[in-house]
C-alpha positions as CSV (number, residue, x, y, z in Angstrom):
1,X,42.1,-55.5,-84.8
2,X,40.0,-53.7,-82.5
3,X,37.6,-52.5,-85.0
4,X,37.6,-56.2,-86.8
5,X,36.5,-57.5,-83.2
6,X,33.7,-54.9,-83.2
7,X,32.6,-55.2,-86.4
8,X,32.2,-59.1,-86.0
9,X,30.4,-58.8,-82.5
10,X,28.0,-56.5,-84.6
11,X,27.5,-58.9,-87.5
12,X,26.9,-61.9,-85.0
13,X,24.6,-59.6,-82.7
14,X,23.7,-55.8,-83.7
15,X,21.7,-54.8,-80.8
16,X,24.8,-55.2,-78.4
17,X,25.4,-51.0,-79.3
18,X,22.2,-51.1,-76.4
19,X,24.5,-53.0,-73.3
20,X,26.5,-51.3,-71.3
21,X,28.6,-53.9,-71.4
22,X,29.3,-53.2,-75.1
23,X,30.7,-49.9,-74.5
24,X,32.6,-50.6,-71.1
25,X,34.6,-53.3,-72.9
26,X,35.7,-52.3,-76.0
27,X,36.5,-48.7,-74.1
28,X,38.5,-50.7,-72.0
29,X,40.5,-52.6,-74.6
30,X,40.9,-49.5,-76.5
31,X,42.5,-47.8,-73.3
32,X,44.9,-51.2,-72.8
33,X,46.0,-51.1,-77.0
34,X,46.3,-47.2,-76.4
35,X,48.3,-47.3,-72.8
36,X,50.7,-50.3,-74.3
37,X,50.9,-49.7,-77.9
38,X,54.7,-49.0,-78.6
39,X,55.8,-49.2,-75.3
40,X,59.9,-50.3,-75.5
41,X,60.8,-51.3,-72.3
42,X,58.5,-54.0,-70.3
43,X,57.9,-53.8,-66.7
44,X,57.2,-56.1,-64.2
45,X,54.3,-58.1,-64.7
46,X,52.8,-56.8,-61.7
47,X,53.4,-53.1,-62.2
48,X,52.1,-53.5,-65.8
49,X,49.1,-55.3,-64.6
50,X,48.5,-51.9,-62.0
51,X,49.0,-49.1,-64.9
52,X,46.7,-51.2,-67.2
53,X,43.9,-51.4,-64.3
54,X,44.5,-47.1,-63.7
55,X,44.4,-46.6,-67.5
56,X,41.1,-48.3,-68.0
57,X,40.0,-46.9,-64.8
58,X,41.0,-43.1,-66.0
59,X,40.4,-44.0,-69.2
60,X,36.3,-44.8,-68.8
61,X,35.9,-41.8,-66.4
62,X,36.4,-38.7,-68.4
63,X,34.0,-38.7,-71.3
64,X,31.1,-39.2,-68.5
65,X,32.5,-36.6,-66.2
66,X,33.3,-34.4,-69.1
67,X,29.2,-35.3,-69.9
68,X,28.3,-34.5,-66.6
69,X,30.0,-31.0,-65.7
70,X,31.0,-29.2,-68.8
71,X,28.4,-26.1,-68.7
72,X,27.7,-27.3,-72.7
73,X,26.2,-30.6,-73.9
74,X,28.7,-31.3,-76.9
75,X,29.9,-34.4,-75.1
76,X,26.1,-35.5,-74.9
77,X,25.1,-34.7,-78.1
78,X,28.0,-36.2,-79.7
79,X,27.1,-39.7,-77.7
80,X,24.0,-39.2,-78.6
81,X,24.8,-38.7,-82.2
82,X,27.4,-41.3,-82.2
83,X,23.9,-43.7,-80.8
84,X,22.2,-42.3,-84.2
85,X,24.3,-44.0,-86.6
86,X,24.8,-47.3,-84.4
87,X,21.0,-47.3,-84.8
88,X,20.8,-46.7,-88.6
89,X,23.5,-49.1,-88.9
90,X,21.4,-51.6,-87.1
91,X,18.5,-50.7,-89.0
92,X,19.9,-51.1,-92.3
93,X,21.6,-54.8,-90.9
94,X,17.9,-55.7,-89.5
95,X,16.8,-55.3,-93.0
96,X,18.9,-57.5,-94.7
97,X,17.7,-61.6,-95.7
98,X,18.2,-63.5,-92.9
99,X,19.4,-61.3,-90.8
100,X,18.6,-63.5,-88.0
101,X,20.9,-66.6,-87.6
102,X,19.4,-69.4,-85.8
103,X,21.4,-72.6,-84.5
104,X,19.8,-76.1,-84.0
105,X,20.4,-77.9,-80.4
106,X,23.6,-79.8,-81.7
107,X,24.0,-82.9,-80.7
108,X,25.5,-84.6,-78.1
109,X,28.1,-85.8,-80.1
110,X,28.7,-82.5,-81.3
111,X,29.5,-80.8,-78.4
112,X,31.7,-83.6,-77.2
113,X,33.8,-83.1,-80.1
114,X,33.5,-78.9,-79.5
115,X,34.9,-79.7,-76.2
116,X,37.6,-82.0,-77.4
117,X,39.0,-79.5,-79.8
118,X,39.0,-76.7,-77.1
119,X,40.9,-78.6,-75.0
120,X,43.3,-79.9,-77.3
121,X,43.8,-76.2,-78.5
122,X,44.2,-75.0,-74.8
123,X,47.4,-77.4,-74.7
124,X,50.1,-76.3,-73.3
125,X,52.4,-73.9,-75.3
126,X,54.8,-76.2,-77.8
127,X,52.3,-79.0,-78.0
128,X,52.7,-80.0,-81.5
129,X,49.9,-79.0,-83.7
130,X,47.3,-77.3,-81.5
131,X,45.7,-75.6,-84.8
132,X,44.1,-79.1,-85.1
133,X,41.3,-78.8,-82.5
134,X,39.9,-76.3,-84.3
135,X,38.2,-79.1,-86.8
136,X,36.5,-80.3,-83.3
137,X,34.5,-77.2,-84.0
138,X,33.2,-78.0,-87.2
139,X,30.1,-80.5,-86.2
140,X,28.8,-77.2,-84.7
141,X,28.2,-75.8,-88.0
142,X,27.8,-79.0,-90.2
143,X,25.6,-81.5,-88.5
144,X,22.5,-81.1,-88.9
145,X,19.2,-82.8,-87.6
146,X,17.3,-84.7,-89.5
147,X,14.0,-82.5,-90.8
148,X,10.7,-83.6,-89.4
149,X,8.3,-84.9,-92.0
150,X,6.0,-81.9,-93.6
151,X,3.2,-81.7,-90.9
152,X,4.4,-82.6,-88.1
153,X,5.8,-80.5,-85.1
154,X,8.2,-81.4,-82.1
155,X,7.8,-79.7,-79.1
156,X,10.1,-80.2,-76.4
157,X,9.2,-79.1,-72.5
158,X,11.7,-78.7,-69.6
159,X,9.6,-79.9,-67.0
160,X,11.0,-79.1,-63.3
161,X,8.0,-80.3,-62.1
162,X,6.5,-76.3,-62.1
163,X,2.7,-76.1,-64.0
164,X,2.9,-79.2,-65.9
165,X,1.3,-81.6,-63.1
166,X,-1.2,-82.7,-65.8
167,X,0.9,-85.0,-67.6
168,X,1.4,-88.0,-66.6
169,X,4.6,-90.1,-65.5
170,X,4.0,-92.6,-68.0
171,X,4.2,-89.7,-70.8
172,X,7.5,-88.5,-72.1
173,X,8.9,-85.0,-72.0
174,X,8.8,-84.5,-75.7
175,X,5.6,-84.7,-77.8
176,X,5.8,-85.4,-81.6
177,X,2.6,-84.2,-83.0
Protein backbone atom coordinates (compact mmCIF):
# COMPACT_ATOMS: atom_id res chain seq x y z
CA UNK A 1 0.00 0.00 0.00
CA UNK A 2 2.79 2.08 0.82
CA UNK A 3 4.32 2.03 -2.45
CA UNK A 4 0.65 2.46 -4.26
CA UNK A 5 0.48 5.75 -2.03
CA UNK A 6 3.87 6.82 -3.32
CA UNK A 7 3.55 5.99 -6.66
CA UNK A 8 0.14 8.07 -6.86
CA UNK A 9 1.65 11.23 -4.94
CA UNK A 10 4.28 10.93 -7.87
CA UNK A 11 1.81 10.68 -10.69
CA UNK A 12 -0.31 13.68 -9.27
CA UNK A 13 3.07 15.69 -8.36
CA UNK A 14 6.65 14.33 -9.44
CA UNK A 15 8.78 17.04 -8.06
CA UNK A 16 7.65 16.12 -4.41
CA UNK A 17 11.15 13.57 -4.50
CA UNK A 18 12.68 17.54 -3.83
CA UNK A 19 10.57 18.29 -0.22
CA UNK A 20 11.79 17.22 2.75
CA UNK A 21 8.50 16.61 3.67
CA UNK A 22 8.35 13.74 1.00
CA UNK A 23 10.97 11.81 2.55
CA UNK A 24 10.15 12.47 6.41
CA UNK A 25 6.61 11.14 5.75
CA UNK A 26 6.67 8.25 3.92
CA UNK A 27 10.00 7.26 6.26
CA UNK A 28 7.75 7.70 8.89
CA UNK A 29 4.79 5.58 7.70
CA UNK A 30 7.23 3.03 6.65
CA UNK A 31 8.67 2.84 10.33
CA UNK A 32 4.76 2.71 11.73
CA UNK A 33 3.80 -0.45 8.91
CA UNK A 34 7.29 -1.89 9.95
CA UNK A 35 7.10 -1.35 13.98
CA UNK A 36 3.25 -2.73 13.89
CA UNK A 37 3.04 -5.10 11.06
CA UNK A 38 2.24 -8.58 12.64
CA UNK A 39 2.11 -7.55 15.98
CA UNK A 40 -0.41 -10.23 18.07
CA UNK A 41 -1.18 -8.72 21.10
CA UNK A 42 -2.50 -4.89 21.18
CA UNK A 43 -1.52 -2.62 23.91
CA UNK A 44 -2.97 0.14 25.37
CA UNK A 45 -3.72 2.86 23.16
CA UNK A 46 -1.57 5.04 24.88
CA UNK A 47 1.57 2.87 25.12
CA UNK A 48 1.03 2.04 21.37
CA UNK A 49 0.75 5.65 20.56
CA UNK A 50 4.46 6.17 22.64
CA UNK A 51 6.40 3.13 20.75
CA UNK A 52 5.01 4.43 17.45
CA UNK A 53 6.31 8.06 18.23
CA UNK A 54 10.04 6.31 19.40
CA UNK A 55 9.93 4.10 16.28
CA UNK A 56 9.54 6.96 13.92
CA UNK A 57 11.75 8.99 16.07
CA UNK A 58 14.69 6.07 15.91
CA UNK A 59 13.62 5.16 12.88
CA UNK A 60 14.40 8.76 10.81
CA UNK A 61 17.67 9.15 12.83
CA UNK A 62 20.05 6.43 11.75
CA UNK A 63 20.45 6.69 7.95
CA UNK A 64 21.51 10.54 8.61
CA UNK A 65 23.73 9.70 11.54
CA UNK A 66 24.96 6.66 9.78
CA UNK A 67 25.62 9.61 6.72
CA UNK A 68 27.18 11.78 9.04
CA UNK A 69 29.85 9.66 10.99
CA UNK A 70 30.67 6.46 9.18
CA UNK A 71 34.44 7.23 8.06
CA UNK A 72 32.99 6.11 4.22
CA UNK A 73 30.37 7.80 2.21
CA UNK A 74 28.37 4.67 1.06
CA UNK A 75 25.32 5.91 2.95
CA UNK A 76 25.75 9.32 0.93
CA UNK A 77 26.40 8.04 -2.22
CA UNK A 78 23.65 5.54 -2.04
CA UNK A 79 21.12 8.67 -1.24
CA UNK A 80 22.53 10.30 -3.67
CA UNK A 81 22.14 7.53 -6.15
CA UNK A 82 18.87 6.67 -4.93
CA UNK A 83 18.11 10.97 -5.95
CA UNK A 84 19.53 9.83 -9.55
CA UNK A 85 16.81 7.65 -10.45
CA UNK A 86 13.90 9.79 -8.72
CA UNK A 87 15.33 12.43 -11.12
CA UNK A 88 15.34 10.24 -14.31
CA UNK A 89 12.12 9.05 -13.27
CA UNK A 90 10.88 12.53 -13.14
CA UNK A 91 12.48 13.27 -16.24
CA UNK A 92 11.02 10.69 -18.24
CA UNK A 93 7.24 11.60 -16.44
CA UNK A 94 7.98 15.44 -17.41
CA UNK A 95 8.21 14.18 -20.91
CA UNK A 96 5.13 12.58 -21.34
CA UNK A 97 1.74 14.55 -23.20
CA UNK A 98 0.21 16.46 -20.79
CA UNK A 99 2.19 15.86 -18.13
CA UNK A 100 0.89 18.83 -16.50
CA UNK A 101 -2.79 18.54 -15.09
CA UNK A 102 -4.47 21.78 -14.71
CA UNK A 103 -7.96 22.21 -12.82
CA UNK A 104 -10.52 25.09 -13.56
CA UNK A 105 -11.80 27.31 -10.44
CA UNK A 106 -14.87 24.95 -9.87
CA UNK A 107 -17.75 26.43 -9.11
CA UNK A 108 -19.49 27.42 -6.19
CA UNK A 109 -21.81 24.86 -6.48
CA UNK A 110 -19.27 22.45 -6.87
CA UNK A 111 -17.54 22.76 -3.87
CA UNK A 112 -20.66 22.85 -1.93
CA UNK A 113 -21.46 19.51 -3.14
CA UNK A 114 -17.41 18.43 -2.40
CA UNK A 115 -18.11 19.51 1.00
CA UNK A 116 -21.44 17.80 1.29
CA UNK A 117 -20.06 14.40 0.32
CA UNK A 118 -17.04 14.76 2.80
CA UNK A 119 -19.21 15.31 5.47
CA UNK A 120 -21.58 12.75 4.73
CA UNK A 121 -18.64 10.33 4.39
CA UNK A 122 -17.05 11.51 7.70
CA UNK A 123 -20.46 10.22 9.43
CA UNK A 124 -20.19 8.46 12.14
CA UNK A 125 -19.22 4.76 12.04
CA UNK A 126 -22.53 2.52 11.07
CA UNK A 127 -24.30 5.38 9.33
CA UNK A 128 -25.89 3.57 6.56
CA UNK A 129 -24.29 4.08 3.23
CA UNK A 130 -21.36 6.47 3.72
CA UNK A 131 -19.74 5.23 0.27
CA UNK A 132 -22.48 7.61 -1.18
CA UNK A 133 -20.65 11.00 -0.56
CA UNK A 134 -18.18 10.08 -2.60
CA UNK A 135 -20.53 11.10 -5.88
CA UNK A 136 -20.44 14.75 -4.06
CA UNK A 137 -16.90 14.59 -5.40
CA UNK A 138 -17.73 14.14 -8.87
CA UNK A 139 -18.69 17.92 -10.02
CA UNK A 140 -14.94 18.48 -9.19
CA UNK A 141 -13.91 16.55 -12.10
CA UNK A 142 -17.11 16.94 -14.44
CA UNK A 143 -18.29 20.51 -14.48
CA UNK A 144 -16.83 22.36 -16.54
CA UNK A 145 -16.98 26.20 -17.41
CA UNK A 146 -18.26 27.31 -20.18
CA UNK A 147 -15.31 28.21 -22.98
CA UNK A 148 -14.78 31.87 -23.74
CA UNK A 149 -15.54 32.74 -27.37
CA UNK A 150 -12.18 32.44 -29.68
CA UNK A 151 -10.56 35.86 -28.95
CA UNK A 152 -11.42 36.82 -26.07
CA UNK A 153 -9.46 36.59 -22.72
CA UNK A 154 -10.69 36.81 -18.90
CA UNK A 155 -8.54 38.05 -16.50
CA UNK A 156 -9.49 37.97 -13.07
CA UNK A 157 -7.52 40.35 -10.28
CA UNK A 158 -7.53 39.93 -6.43
CA UNK A 159 -7.46 43.30 -5.55
CA UNK A 160 -6.70 43.97 -1.64
CA UNK A 161 -6.48 47.40 -2.43
CA UNK A 162 -2.32 46.87 -2.95
CA UNK A 163 -0.94 48.58 -6.58
CA UNK A 164 -4.22 48.63 -8.32
CA UNK A 165 -5.30 52.31 -7.14
CA UNK A 166 -5.80 53.14 -10.80
CA UNK A 167 -9.05 51.44 -11.35
CA UNK A 168 -11.76 52.83 -10.50
CA UNK A 169 -14.69 51.90 -7.92
CA UNK A 170 -17.17 51.94 -10.52
CA UNK A 171 -15.07 49.15 -12.49
CA UNK A 172 -15.43 45.51 -11.69
CA UNK A 173 -12.68 43.17 -10.55
CA UNK A 174 -12.76 41.06 -13.53
CA UNK A 175 -12.13 42.31 -17.11
CA UNK A 176 -13.44 40.45 -20.25
CA UNK A 177 -11.39 41.57 -23.07
Amino acid sequence: MLAAALFVVLLIDPWAVHAAGFWLSFGAVAVIFYVTAGRIAHPNWIIAWLRIQWAIALGLVPLTLAGMLLPFDLVLQLAHLVMSWCNAFLEWLSALPSAVWQQHAPPAWVVVAAMIGALWMLLLRGFPARWIGIFGFFPLFLAVPPALPDGTLRVTVLDVGQGTRGRGADQPPHLAL
